[in-house]
C-alpha positions as CSV (number, residue, x, y, z in Angstrom):
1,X,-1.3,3.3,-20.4
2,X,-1.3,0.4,-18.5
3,X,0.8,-0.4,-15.5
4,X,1.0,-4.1,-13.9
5,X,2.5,-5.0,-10.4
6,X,3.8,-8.6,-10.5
7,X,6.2,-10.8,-8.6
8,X,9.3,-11.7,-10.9
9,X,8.5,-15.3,-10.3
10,X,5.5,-14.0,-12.7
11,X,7.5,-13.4,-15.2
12,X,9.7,-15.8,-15.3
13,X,7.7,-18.6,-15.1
14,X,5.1,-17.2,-18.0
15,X,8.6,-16.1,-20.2
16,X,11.6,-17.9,-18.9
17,X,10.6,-20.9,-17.1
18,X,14.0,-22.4,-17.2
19,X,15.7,-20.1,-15.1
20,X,12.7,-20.6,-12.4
21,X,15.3,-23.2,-9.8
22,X,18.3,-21.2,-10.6
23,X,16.5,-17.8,-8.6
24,X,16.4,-17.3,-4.9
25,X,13.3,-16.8,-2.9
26,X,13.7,-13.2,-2.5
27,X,14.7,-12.6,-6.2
28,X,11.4,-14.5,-7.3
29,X,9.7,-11.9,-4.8
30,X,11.0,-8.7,-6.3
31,X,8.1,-6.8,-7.6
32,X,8.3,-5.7,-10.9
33,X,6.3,-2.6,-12.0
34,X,5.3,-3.2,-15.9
35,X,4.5,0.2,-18.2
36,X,2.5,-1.8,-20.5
37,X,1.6,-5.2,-18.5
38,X,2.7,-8.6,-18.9
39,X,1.4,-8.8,-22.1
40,X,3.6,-6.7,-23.6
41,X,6.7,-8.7,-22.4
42,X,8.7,-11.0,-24.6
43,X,11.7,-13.5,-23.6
44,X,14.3,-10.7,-24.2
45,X,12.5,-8.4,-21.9
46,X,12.3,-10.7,-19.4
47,X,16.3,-11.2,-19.2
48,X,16.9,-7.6,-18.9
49,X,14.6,-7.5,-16.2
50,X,16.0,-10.6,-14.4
51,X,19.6,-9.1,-14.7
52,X,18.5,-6.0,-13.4
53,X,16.4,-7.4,-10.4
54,X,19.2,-10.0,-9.1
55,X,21.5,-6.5,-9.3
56,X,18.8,-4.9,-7.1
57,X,18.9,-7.7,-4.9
58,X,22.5,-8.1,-4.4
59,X,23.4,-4.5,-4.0
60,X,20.5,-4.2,-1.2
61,X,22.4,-7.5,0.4
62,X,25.8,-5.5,0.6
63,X,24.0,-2.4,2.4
64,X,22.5,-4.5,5.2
């Protein structure tokens, strides 16, 4: 099995390059670990993992 590290910005700009101006610095940061690489990723994918990494980031904000 192969697992990738990569920077959301990664993944967003290769899958969802739209939604690239809309991110924060520190969102575009987030590493992402990948079970199956980037390869494996389609657009769908990439959503869930946006959602889920903004939610990461904002509930880390709140605990500072």
């Amino acid at each position: 099995m192969l697992v990738e590290t990569v920077k959301l910005s990664t993944i967003v700009m290769r899958l969802t390059p739209e939604l690239y101006p809309f991110l924060t610095r520190s969102e575009l940061e987030f590493e992402i670990v990948l079970r199956n690489g980037i390869e494996a990723l389609e657009a769908g994918d990439a959503m869930e993992i946006i959602q889920h990494s903004i939610s990461e980031q904002q509930k880390d904000a709140f605990l500072h």
